[in-house]
C-alpha atoms as an extended CHARMM CRD file, in Angstrom:
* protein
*
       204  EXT
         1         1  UNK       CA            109.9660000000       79.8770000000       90.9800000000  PROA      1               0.0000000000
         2         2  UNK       CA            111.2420000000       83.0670000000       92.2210000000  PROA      2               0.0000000000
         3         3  UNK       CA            107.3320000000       84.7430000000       92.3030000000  PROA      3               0.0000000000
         4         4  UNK       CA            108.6570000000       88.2210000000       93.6260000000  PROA      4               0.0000000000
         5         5  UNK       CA            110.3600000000       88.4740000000       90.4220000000  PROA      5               0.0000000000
         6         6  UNK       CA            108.3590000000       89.5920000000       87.6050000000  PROA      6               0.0000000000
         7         7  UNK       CA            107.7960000000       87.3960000000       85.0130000000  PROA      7               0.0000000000
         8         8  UNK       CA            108.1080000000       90.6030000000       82.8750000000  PROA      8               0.0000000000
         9         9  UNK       CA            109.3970000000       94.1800000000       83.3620000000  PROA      9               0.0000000000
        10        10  UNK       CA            107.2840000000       96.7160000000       81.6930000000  PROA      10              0.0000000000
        11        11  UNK       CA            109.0560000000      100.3810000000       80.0890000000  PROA      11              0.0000000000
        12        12  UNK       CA            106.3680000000      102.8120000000       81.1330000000  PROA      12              0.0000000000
        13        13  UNK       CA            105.9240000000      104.5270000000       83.7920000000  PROA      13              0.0000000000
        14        14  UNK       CA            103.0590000000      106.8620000000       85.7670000000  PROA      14              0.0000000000
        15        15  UNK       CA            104.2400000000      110.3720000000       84.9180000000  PROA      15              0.0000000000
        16        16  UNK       CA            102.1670000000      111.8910000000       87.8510000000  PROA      16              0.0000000000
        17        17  UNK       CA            103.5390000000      111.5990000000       91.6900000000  PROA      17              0.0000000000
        18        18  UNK       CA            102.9330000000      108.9630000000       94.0850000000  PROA      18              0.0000000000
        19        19  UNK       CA            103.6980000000      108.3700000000       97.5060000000  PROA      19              0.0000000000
        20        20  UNK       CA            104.4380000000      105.9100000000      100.5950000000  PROA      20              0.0000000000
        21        21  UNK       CA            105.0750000000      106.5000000000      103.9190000000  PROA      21              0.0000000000
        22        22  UNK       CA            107.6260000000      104.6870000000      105.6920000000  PROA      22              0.0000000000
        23        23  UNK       CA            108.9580000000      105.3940000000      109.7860000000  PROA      23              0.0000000000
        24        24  UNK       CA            112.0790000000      103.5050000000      108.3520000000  PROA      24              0.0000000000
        25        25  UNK       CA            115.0390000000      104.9680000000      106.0160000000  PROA      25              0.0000000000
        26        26  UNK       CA            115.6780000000      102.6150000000      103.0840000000  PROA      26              0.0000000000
        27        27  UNK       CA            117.2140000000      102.9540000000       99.6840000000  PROA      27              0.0000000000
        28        28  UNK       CA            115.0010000000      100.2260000000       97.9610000000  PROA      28              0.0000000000
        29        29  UNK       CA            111.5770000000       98.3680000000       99.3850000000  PROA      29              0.0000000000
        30        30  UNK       CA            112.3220000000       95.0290000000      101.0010000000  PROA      30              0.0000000000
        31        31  UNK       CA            109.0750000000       92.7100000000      101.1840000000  PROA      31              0.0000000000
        32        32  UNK       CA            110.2450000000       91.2160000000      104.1270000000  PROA      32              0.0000000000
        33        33  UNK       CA            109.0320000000       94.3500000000      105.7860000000  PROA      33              0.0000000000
        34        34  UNK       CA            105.8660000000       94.3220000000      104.2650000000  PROA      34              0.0000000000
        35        35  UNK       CA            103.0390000000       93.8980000000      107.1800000000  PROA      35              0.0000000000
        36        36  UNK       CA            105.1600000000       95.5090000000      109.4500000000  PROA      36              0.0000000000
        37        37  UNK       CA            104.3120000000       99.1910000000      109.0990000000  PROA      37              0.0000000000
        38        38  UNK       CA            101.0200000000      101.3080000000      110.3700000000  PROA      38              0.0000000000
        39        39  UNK       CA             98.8260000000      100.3290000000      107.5190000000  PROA      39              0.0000000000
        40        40  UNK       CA             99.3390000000       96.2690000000      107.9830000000  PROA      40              0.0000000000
        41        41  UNK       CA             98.0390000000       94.2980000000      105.1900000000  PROA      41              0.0000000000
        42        42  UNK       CA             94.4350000000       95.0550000000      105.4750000000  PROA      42              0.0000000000
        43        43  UNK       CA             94.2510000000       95.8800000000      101.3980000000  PROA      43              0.0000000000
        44        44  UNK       CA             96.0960000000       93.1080000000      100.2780000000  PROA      44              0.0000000000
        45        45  UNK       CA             99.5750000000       92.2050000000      100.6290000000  PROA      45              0.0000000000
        46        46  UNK       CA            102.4330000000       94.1010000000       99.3690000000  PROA      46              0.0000000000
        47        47  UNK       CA            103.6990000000       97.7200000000       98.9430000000  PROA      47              0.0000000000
        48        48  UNK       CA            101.2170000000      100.6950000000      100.0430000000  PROA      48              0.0000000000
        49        49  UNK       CA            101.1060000000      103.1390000000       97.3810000000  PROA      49              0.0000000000
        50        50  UNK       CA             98.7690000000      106.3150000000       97.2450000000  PROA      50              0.0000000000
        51        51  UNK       CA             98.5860000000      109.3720000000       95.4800000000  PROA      51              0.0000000000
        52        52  UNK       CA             98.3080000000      111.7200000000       98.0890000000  PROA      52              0.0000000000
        53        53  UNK       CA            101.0220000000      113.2150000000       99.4870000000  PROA      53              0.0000000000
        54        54  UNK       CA             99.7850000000      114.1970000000      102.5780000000  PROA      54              0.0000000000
        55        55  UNK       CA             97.7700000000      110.4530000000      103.4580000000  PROA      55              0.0000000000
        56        56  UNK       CA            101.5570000000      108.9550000000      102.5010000000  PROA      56              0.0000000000
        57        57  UNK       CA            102.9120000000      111.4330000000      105.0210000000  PROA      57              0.0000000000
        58        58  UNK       CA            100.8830000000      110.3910000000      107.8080000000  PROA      58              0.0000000000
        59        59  UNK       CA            101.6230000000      107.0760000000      107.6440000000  PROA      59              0.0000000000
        60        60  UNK       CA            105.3890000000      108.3900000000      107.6800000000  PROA      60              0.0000000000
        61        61  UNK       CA            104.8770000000      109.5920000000      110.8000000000  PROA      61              0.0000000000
        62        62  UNK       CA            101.9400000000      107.3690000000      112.7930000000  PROA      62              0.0000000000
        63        63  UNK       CA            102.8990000000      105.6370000000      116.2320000000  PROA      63              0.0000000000
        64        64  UNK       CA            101.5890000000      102.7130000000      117.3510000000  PROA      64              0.0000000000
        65        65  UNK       CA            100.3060000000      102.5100000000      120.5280000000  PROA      65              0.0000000000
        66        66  UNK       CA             99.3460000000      105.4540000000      122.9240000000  PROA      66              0.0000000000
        67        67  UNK       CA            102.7190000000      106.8030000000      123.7650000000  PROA      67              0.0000000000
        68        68  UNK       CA            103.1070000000      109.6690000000      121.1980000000  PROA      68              0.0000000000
        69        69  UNK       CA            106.8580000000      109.6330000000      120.5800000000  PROA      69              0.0000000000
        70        70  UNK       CA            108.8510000000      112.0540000000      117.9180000000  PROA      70              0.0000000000
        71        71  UNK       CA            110.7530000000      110.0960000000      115.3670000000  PROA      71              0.0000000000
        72        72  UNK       CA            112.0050000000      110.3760000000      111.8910000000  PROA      72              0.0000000000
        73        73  UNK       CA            110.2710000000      109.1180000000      109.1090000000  PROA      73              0.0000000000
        74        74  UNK       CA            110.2550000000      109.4420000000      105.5610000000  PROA      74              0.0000000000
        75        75  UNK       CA            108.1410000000      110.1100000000      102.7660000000  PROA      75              0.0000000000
        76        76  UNK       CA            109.0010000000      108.8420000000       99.4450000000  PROA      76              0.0000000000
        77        77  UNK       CA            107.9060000000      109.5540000000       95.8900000000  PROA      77              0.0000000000
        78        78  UNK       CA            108.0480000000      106.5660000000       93.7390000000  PROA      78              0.0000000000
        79        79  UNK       CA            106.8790000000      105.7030000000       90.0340000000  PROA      79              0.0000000000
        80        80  UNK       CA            105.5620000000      102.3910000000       88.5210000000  PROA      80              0.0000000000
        81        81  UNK       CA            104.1830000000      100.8950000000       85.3570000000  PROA      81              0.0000000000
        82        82  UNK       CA            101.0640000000      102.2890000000       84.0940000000  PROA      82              0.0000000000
        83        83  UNK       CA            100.3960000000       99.4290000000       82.3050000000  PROA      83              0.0000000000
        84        84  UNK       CA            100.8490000000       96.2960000000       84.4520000000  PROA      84              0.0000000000
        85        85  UNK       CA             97.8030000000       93.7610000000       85.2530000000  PROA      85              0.0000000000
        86        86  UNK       CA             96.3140000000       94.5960000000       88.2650000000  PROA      86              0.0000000000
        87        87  UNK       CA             93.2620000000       93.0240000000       90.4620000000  PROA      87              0.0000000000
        88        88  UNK       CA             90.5190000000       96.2470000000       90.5660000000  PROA      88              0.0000000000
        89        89  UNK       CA             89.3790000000       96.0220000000       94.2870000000  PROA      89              0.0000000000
        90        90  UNK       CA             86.2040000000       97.8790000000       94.2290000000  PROA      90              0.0000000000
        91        91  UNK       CA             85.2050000000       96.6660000000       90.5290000000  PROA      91              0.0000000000
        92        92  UNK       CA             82.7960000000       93.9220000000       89.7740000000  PROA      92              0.0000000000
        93        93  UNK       CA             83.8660000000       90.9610000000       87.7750000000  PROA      93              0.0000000000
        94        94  UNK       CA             83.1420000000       91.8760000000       84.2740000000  PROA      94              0.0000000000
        95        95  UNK       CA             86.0260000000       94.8930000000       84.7390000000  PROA      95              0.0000000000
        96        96  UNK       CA             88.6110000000       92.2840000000       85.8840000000  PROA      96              0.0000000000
        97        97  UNK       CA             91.4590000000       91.6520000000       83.7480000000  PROA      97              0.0000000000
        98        98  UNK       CA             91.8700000000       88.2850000000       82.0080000000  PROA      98              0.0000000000
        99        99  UNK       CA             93.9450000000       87.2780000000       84.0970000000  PROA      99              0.0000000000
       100       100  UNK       CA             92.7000000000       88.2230000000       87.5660000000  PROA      100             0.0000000000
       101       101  UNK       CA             89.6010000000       86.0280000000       86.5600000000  PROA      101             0.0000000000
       102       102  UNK       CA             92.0650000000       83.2860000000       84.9710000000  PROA      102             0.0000000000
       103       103  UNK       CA             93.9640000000       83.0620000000       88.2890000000  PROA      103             0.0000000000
       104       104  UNK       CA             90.8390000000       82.6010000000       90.1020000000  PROA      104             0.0000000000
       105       105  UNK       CA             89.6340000000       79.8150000000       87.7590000000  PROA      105             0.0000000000
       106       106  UNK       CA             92.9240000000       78.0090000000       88.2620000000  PROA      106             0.0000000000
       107       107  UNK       CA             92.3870000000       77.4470000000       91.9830000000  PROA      107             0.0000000000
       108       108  UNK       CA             91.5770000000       73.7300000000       92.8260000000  PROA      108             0.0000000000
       109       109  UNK       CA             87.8470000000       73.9460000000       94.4230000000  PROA      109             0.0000000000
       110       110  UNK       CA             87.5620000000       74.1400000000       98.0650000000  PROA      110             0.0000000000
       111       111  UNK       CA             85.1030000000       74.5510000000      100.1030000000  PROA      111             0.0000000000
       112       112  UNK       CA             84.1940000000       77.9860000000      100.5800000000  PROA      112             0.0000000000
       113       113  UNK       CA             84.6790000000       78.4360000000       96.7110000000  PROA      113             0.0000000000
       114       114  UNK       CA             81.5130000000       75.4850000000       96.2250000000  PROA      114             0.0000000000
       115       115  UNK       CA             79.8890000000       76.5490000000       98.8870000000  PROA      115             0.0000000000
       116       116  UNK       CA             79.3240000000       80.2950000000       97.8030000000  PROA      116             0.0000000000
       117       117  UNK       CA             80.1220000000       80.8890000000       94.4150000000  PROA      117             0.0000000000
       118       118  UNK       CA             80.8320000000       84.0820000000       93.1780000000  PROA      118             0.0000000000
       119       119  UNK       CA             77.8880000000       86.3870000000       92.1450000000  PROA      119             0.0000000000
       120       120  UNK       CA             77.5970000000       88.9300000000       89.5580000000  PROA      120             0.0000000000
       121       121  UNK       CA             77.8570000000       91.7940000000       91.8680000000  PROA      121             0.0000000000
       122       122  UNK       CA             80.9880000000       90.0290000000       93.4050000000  PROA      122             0.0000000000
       123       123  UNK       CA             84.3650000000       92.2510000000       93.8520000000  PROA      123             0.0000000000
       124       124  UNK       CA             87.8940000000       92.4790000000       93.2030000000  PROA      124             0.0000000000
       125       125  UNK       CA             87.7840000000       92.3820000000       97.4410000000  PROA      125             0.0000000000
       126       126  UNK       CA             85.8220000000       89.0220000000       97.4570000000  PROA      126             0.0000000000
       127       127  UNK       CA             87.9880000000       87.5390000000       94.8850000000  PROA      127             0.0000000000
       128       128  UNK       CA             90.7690000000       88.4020000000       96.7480000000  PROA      128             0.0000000000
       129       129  UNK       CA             89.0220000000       86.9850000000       99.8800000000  PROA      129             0.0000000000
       130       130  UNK       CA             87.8350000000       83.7970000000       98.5050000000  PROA      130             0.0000000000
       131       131  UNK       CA             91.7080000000       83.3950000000       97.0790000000  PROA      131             0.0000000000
       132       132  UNK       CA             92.4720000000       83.7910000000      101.4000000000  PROA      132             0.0000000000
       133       133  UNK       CA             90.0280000000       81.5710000000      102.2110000000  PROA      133             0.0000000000
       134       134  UNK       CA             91.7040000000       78.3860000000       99.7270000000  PROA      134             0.0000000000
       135       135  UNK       CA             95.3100000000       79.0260000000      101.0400000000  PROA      135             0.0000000000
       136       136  UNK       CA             93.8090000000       78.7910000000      104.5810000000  PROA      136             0.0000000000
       137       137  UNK       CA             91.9520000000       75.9430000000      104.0050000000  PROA      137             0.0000000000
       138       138  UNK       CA             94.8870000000       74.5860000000      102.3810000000  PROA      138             0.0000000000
       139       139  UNK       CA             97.2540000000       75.2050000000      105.5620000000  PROA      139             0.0000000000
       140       140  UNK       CA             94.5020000000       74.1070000000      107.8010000000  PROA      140             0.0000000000
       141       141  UNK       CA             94.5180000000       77.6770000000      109.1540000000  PROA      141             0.0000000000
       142       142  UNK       CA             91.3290000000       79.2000000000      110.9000000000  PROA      142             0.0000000000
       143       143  UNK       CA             91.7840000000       82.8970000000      110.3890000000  PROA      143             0.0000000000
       144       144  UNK       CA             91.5250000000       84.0020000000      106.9780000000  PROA      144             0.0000000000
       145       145  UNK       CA             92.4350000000       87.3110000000      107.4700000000  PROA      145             0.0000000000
       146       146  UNK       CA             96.0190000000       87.5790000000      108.4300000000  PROA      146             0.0000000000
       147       147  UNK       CA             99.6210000000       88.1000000000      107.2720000000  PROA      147             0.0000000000
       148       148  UNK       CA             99.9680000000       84.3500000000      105.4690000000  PROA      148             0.0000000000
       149       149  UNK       CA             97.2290000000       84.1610000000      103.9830000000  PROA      149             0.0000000000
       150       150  UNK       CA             97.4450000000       87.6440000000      102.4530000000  PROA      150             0.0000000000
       151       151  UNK       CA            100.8940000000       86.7470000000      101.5000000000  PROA      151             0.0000000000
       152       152  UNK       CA            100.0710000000       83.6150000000       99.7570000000  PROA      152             0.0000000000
       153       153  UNK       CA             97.1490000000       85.5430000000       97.4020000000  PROA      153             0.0000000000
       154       154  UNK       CA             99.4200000000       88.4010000000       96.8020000000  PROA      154             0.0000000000
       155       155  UNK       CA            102.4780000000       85.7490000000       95.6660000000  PROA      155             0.0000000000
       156       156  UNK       CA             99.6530000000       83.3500000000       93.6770000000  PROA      156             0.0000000000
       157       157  UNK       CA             98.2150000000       86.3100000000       91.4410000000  PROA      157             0.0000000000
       158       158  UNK       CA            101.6260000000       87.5820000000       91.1180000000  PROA      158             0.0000000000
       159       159  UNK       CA            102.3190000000       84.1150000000       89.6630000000  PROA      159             0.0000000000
       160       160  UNK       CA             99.5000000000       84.9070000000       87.1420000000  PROA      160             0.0000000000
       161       161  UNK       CA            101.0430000000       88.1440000000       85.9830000000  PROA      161             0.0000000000
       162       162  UNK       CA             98.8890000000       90.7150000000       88.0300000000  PROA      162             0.0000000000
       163       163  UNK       CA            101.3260000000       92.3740000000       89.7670000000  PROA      163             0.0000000000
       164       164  UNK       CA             99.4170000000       94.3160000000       92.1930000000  PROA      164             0.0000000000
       165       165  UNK       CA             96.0250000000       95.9100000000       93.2320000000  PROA      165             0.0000000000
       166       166  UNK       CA             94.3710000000       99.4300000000       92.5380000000  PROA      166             0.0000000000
       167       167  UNK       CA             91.2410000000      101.1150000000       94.3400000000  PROA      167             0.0000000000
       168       168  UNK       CA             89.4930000000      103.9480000000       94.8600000000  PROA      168             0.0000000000
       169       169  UNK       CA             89.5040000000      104.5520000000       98.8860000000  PROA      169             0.0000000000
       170       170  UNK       CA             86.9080000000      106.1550000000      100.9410000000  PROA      170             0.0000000000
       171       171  UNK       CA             86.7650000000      110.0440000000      100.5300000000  PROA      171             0.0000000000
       172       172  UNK       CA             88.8250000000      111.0740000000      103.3030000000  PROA      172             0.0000000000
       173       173  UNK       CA             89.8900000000      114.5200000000      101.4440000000  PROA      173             0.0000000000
       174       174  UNK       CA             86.6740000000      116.0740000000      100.4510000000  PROA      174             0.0000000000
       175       175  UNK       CA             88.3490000000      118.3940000000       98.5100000000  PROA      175             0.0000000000
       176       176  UNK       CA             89.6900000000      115.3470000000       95.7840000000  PROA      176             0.0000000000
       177       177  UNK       CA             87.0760000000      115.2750000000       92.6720000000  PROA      177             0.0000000000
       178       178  UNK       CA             87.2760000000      111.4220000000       91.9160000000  PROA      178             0.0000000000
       179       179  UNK       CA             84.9610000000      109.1590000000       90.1730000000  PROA      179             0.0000000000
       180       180  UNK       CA             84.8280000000      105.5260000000       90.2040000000  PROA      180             0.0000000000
       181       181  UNK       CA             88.0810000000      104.2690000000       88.1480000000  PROA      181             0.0000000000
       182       182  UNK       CA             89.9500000000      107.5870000000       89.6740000000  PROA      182             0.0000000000
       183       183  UNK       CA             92.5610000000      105.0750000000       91.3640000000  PROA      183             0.0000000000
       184       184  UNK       CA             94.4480000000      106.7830000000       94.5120000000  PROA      184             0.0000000000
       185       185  UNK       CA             95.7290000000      103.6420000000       95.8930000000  PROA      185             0.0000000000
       186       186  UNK       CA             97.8680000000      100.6160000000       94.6280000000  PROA      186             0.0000000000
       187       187  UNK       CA             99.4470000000       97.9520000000       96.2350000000  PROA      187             0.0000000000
       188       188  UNK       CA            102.0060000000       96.1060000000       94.3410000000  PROA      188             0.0000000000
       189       189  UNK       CA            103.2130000000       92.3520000000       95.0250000000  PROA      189             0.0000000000
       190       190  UNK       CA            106.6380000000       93.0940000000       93.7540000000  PROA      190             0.0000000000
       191       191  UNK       CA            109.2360000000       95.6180000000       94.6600000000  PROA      191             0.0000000000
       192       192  UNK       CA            110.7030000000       95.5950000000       91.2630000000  PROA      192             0.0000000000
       193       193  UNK       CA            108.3640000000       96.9900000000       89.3470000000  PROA      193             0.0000000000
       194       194  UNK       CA            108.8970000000      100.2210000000       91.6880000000  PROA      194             0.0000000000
       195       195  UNK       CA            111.2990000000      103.2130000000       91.4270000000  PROA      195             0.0000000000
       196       196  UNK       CA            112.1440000000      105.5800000000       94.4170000000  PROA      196             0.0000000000
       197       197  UNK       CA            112.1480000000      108.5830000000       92.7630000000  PROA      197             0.0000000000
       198       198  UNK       CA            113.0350000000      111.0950000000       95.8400000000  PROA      198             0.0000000000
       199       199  UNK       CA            113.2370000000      110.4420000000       99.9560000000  PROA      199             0.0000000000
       200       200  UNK       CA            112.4740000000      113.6580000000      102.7250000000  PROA      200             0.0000000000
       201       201  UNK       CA            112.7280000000      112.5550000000      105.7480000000  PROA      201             0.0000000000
       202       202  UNK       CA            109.8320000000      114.2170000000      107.9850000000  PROA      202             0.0000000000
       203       203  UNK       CA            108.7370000000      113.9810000000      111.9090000000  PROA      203             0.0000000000
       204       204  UNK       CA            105.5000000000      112.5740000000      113.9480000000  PROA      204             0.0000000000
């Protein structure tokens, strides 16, 4: 199975703006990329989304490294569906979808997963984590946190219909009124369920 495909494509989309920032030119996303860019795969593994404009644009132009070098990069504004399954990062269980929870349930144990079961006050982040921690016990791997096993949660709840992640990230814009469920930041596990809606190209 093809699991960067959706299994289905949904009609709706956000009406309001979002953003990624990108130091490469592209007319579509292309996961291969995806890990490559300033923001890595800390959140999860897929396509950075965020709703503002100007956090999007600083990733369009951050450098690596302490050489400051001008180049082009671009900022694009991109919708996707409003209604699609996703894994709530900073929510406890009892707000997961269905099938976030059914996903996890699915997973063969292992020993992390006996060891420390999940608690009430557990996460969207520690279910993520604790699907990390079976893919790198499973690939006799010793660091959880990296691109593979990132990759391999992303591509397993994909295969369970939740096509991405959503969160509410620290306050670095005082000036944004948000509450808890006031989402600014997605990351999706499949480029098709995302439309580049306009590209300007901007500098470091």
């Amino acid at each position: 199975m093809q699991l960067d495909k959706p299994q289905f494509i949904r009609k709706a989309f956000l009406n309001e703006d979002w953003y990624h920032g990108s130091k490469k030119d592209f007319a579509e996303f292309d996961l291969a990329y995806v890990g490559t860019g300033h923001g890595g795969t800390n959140r999860g593994w897929g396509i950075n989304l965020t709703k503002y404009k100007e956090n999007a644009a600083g990733y369009a132009g951050a450098v690596r490294g302490p050489k400051y070098v001008k180049s082009p990069g671009c900022l694009y504004t991109v919708s996707f569906p409003e209604d699609g399954i996703y894994l709530i990062w900073n929510a406890g269980i009892e707000a997961q979808p269905p099938e976030v929870m059914k996903a996890y349930n699915a997973l063969p144990d292992f020993k992390y997963k006996t060891w420390y079961p999940l608690e009430e006050d557990s996460t969207g982040e520690i279910i993520y984590m604790y699907i990390r921690h079976y893919f790198a016990e499973k690939a006799k791997k010793h660091l959880v946190y990296n691109d593979f096993t990132n990759k391999e949660a992303s591509r397993y709840l994909l295969s369970h219909s939740v096509i991405g992640l959503k969160t509410v990230t620290p306050d670095f814009y005082p000036e944004h009124d948000r509450t808890d469920t006031d989402y600014d930041e997605y990351v999706l596990f499949s480029k098709d369920y995302i439309k580049i809606i306009d590209k300007t190209i901007c500098r470091a």
